[in-house]
LUMGUVEX-32141 format. One record per atom (N, C-alpha, C): x negated, y negated, z; residue in three letters. Coordinates in steps of 0.1 Angstrom, whole numbers, plus 5000, padded with zeros to 4 digits. Example, Ala and Ser with C-alpha at 12.3 -4.5 7.8 and 13.67 -1.06 7.14 Angstrom:
      u      v      w     r
   4868   5057   5078   Ala
   4877   5045   5078   Ala
   4868   5033   5078   Ala
   4872   5022   5071   Ser
   4863   5011   5071   Ser
   4871   5000   5079   Ser
END
This chain:
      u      v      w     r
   2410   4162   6570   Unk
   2398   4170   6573   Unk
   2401   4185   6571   Unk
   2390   4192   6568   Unk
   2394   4206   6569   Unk
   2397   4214   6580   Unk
   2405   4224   6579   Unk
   2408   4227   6596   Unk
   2401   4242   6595   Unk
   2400   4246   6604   Unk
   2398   4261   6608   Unk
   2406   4267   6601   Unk
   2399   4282   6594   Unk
   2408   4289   6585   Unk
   2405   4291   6578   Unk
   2405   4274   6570   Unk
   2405   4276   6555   Unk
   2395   4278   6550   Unk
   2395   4278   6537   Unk
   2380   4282   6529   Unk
   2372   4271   6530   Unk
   2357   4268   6529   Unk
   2349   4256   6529   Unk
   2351   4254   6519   Unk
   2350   4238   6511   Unk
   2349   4237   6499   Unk
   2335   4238   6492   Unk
   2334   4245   6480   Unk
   2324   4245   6474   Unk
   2316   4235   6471   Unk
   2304   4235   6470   Unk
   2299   4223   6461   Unk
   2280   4227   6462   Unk
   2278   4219   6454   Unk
   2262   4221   6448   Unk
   2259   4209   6451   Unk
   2247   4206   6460   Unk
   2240   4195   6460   Unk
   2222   4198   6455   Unk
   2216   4183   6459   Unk
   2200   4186   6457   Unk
   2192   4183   6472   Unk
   2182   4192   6476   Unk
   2176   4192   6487   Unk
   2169   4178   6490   Unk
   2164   4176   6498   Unk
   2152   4164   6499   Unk
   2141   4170   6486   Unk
   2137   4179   6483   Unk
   2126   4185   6476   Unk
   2131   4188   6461   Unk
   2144   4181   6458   Unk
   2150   4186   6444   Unk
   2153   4195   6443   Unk
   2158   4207   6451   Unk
   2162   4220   6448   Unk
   2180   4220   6449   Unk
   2184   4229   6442   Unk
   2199   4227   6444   Unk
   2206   4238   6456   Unk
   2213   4234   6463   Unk
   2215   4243   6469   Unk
   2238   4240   6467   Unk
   2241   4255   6466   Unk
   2256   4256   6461   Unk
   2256   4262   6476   Unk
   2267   4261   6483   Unk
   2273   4266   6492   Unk
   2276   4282   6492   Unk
   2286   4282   6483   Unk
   2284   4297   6479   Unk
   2275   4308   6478   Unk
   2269   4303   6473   Unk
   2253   4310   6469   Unk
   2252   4315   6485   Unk
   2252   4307   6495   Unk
   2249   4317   6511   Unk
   2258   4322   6516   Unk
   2273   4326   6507   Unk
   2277   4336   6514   Unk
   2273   4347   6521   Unk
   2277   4354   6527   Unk
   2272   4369   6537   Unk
   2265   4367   6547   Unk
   2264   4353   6550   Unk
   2255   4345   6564   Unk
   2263   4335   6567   Unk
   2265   4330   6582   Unk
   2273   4315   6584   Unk
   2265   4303   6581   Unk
   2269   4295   6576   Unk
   2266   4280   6576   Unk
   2268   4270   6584   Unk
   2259   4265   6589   Unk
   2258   4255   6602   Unk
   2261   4242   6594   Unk
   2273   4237   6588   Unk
   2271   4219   6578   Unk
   2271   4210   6587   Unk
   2261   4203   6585   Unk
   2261   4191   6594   Unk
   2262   4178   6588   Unk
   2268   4168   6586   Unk
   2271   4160   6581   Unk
   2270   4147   6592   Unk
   2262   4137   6587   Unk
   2256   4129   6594   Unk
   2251   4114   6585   Unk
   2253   4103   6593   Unk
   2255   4091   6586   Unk
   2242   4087   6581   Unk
   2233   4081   6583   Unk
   2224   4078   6578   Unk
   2207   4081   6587   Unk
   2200   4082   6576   Unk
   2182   4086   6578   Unk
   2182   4078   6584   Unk
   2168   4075   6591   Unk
   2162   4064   6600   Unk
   2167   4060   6610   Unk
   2181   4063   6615   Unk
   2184   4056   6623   Unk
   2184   4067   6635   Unk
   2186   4061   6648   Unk
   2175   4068   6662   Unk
   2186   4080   6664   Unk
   2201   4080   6661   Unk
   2209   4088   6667   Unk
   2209   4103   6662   Unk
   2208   4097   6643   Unk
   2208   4106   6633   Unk
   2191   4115   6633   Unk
   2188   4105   6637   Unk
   2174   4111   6639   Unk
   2169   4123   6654   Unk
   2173   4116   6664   Unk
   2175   4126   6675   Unk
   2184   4137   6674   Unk
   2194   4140   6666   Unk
   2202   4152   6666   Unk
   2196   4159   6651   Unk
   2188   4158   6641   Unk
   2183   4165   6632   Unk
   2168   4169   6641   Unk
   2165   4163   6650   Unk
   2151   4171   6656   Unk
   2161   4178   6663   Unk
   2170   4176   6669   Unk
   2177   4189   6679   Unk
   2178   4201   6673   Unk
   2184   4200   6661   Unk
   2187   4210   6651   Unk
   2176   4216   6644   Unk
   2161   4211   6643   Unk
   2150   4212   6640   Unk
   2141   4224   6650   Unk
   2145   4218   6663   Unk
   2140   4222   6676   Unk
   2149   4236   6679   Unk
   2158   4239   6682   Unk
   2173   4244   6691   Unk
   2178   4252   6685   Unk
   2185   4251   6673   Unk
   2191   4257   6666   Unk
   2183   4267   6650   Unk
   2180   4258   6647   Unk
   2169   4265   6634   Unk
   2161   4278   6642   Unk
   2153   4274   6649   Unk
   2143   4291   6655   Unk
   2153   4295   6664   Unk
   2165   4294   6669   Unk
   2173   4305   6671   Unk
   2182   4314   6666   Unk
   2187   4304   6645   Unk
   2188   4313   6639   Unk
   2186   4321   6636   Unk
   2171   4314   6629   Unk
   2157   4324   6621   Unk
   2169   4327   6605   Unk
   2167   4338   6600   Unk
   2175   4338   6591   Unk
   2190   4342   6587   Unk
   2192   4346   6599   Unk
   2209   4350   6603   Unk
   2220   4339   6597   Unk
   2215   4328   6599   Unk
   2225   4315   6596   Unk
   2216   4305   6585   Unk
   2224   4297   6580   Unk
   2215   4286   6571   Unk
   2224   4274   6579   Unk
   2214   4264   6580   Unk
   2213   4253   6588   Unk
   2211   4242   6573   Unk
   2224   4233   6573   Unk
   2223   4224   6554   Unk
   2231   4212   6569   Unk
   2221   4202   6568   Unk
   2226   4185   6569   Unk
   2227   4182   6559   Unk
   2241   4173   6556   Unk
   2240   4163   6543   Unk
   2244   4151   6551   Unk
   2238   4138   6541   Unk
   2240   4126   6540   Unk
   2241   4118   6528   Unk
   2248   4110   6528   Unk
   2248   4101   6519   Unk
   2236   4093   6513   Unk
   2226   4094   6519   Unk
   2212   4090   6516   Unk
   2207   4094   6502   Unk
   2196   4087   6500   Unk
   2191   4096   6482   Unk
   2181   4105   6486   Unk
   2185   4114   6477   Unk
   2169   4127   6476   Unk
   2157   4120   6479   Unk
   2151   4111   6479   Unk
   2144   4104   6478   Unk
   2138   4101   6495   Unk
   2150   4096   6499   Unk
   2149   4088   6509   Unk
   2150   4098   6520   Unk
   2158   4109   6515   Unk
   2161   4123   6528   Unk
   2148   4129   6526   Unk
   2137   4132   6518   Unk
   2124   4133   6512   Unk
   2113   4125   6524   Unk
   2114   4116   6526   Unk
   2105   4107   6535   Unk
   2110   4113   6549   Unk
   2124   4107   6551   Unk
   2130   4110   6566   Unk
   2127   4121   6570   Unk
   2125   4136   6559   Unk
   2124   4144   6565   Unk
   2110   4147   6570   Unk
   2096   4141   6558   Unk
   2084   4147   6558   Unk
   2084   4135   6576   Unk
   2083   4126   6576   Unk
   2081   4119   6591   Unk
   2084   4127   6599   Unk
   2099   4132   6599   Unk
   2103   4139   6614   Unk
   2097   4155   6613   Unk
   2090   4161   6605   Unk
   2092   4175   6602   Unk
   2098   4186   6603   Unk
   2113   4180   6595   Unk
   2124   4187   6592   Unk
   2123   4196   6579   Unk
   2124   4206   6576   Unk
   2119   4214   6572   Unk
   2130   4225   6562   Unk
   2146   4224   6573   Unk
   2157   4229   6564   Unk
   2164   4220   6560   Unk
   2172   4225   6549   Unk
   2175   4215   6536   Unk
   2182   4205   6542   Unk
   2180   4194   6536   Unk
   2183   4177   6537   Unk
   2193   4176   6526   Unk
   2207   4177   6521   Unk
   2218   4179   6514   Unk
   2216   4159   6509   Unk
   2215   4159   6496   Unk
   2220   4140   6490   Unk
   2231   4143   6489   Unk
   2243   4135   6491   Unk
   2260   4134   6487   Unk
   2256   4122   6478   Unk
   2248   4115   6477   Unk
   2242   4097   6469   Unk
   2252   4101   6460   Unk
   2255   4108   6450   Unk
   2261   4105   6442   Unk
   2267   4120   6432   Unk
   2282   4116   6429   Unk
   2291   4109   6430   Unk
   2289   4104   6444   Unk
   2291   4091   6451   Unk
   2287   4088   6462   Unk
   2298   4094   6470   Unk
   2295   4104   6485   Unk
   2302   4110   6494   Unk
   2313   4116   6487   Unk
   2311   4121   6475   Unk
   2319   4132   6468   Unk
   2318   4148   6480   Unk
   2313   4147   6484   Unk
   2312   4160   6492   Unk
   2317   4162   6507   Unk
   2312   4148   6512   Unk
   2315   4143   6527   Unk
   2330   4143   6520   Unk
   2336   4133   6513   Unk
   2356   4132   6508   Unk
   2356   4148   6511   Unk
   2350   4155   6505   Unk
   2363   4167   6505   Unk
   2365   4176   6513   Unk
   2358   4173   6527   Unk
   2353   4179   6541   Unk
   2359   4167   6552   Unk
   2369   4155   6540   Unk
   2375   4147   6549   Unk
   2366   4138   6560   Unk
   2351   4141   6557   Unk
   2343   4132   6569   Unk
   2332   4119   6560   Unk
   2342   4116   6551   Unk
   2337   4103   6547   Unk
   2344   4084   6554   Unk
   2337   4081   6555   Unk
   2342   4069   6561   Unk
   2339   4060   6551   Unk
   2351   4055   6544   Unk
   2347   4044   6533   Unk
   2348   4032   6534   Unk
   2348   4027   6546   Unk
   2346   4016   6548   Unk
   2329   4011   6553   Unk
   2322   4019   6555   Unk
   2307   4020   6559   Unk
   2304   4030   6549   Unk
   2304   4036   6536   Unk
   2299   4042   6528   Unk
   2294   4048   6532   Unk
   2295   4061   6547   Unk
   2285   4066   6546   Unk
   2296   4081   6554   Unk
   2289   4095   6558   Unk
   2297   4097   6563   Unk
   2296   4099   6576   Unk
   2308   4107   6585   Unk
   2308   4106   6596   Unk
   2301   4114   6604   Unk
   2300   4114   6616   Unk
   2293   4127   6624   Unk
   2301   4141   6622   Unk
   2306   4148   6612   Unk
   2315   4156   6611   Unk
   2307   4171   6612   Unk
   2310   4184   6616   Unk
   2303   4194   6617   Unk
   2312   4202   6616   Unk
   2307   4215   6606   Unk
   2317   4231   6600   Unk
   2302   4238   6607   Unk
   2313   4248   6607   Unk
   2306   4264   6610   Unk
   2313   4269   6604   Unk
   2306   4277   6591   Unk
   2317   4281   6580   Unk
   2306   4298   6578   Unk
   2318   4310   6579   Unk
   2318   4325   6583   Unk
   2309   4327   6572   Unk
   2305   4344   6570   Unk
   2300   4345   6563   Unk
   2308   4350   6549   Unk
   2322   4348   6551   Unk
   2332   4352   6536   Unk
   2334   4337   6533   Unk
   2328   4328   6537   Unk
   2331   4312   6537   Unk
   2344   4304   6538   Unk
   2349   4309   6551   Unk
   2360   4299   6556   Unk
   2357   4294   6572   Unk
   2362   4285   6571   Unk
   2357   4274   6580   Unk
   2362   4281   6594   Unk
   2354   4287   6604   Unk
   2354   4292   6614   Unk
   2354   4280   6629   Unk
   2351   4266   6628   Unk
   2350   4259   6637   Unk
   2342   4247   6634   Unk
   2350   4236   6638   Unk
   2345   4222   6633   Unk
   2348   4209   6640   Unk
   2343   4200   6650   Unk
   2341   4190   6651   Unk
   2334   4176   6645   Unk
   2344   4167   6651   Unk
   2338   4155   6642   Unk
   2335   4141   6655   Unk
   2326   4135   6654   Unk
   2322   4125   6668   Unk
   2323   4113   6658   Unk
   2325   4104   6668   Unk
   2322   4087   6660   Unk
   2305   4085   6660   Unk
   2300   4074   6653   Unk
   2292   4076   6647   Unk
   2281   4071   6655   Unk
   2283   4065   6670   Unk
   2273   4060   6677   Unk
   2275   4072   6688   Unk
   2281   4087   6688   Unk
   2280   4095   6699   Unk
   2275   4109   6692   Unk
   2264   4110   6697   Unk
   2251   4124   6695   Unk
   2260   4140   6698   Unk
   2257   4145   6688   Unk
   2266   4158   6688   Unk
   2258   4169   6704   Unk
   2263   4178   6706   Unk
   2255   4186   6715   Unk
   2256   4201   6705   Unk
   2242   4204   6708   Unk
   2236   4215   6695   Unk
   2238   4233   6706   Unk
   2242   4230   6715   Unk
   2246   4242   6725   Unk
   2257   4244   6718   Unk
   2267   4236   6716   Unk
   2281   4240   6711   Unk
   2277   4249   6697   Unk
   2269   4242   6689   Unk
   2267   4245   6674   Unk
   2263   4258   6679   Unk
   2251   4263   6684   Unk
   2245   4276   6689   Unk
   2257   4285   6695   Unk
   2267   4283   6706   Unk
   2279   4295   6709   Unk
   2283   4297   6698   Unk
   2287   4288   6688   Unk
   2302   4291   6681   Unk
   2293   4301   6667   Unk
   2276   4301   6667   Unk
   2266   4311   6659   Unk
   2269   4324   6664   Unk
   2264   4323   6681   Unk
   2262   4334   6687   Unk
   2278   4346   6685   Unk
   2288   4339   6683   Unk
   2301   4348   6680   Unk
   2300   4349   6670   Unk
   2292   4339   6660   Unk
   2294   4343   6645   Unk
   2283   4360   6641   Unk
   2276   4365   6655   Unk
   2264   4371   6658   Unk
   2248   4364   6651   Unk
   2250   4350   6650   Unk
   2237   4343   6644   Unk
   2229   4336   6651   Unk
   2232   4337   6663   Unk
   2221   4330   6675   Unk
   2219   4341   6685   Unk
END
C-alpha cells in the first residue's frame, strides 16, 4: 500500500458521466480518494451519501472529493443518478483495478477493491491514509480533520 509521504500515483480515469479526470490535473488543492468496493450495496452506499452529505459542502471547492470503484461507467452512472451523488464516480472496470493495484487497495480475490482511503496534499503526496475491511463503514469526521489541517474543511 502507499504510505504517507510519498507521491500519489498518477492515473486518468472516466467519471460516471464519461469525463476523464487525471489526478494530476487537481494539483494545488487536496484530494479526498476514496476507494470503495462495490455500487448498490447498503455499506458502499451509506458512506458515498456521508461523503455526499458531510464532507462535499464542507469542502466546497478547497478539496476535490474522487470515489473510485471497480464498477463500469455505466453502472457508477445509475448508482450515482439514484443516490444523488453528484462528485466524480472514478471506473477502475478496466484495465480491471489497475488503479485500486497501484494504491495497493485491490483485493484480487473478490475483484473488487478495498475500503482503502488517501488524502493526498496539494503538491500530490500522500498526506494520510487508511484502509477498513470491506463489511466496516469508514467515519467521514476523520476524512474532514485530516482536510481541516490540509486548510480544506
Amino acid at each position: 500500500m502507499i504510505s504517507v509521504g510519498e507521491p500519489a500515483p498518477d492515473f486518468e480515469l472516466s467519471d460516471q458521466h464519461g469525463a476523464r479526470v487525471r489526478l494530476s490535473a487537481l494539483r494545488g488543492r487536496p484530494v479526498l480518494l476514496v476507494f470503495f468496493p462495490f455500487a448498490f450495496t447498503a455499506v458502499c452506499t451509506d458512506e458515498l451519501a456521508a461523503l455526499r452529505d458531510h464532507v462535499v459542502p464542507a469542502v466546497g471547492g478547497e478539496a476535490a472529493v474522487l470515489a473510485v470503484s471497480c464498477d463500469t461507467m455505466v453502472g457508477l452512472r445509475v448508482f450515482g443518478d439514484q443516490n444523488g451523488l453528484d462528485f466524480p464516480l472514478l471506473s477502475d472496470f478496466w484495465p480491471h483495478g489497475r488503479v485500486a493495484s497501484s494504491y495497493g487497495v485491490f483485493d484480487d480475490d473478490r475483484g473488487c477493491a478495498l475500503r482503502g482511503t488517501f488524502v493526498v496534499d496539494a503538491a500530490g503526496d500522500v498526506r494520510w491514509t487508511v484502509t477498513h475491511a470491506l463489511p466496516e463503514a469508514r467515519d467521514v469526521a476523520a476524512y474532514r480533520r485530516v482536510l481541516a489541517d490540509l486548510g480544506a474543511a
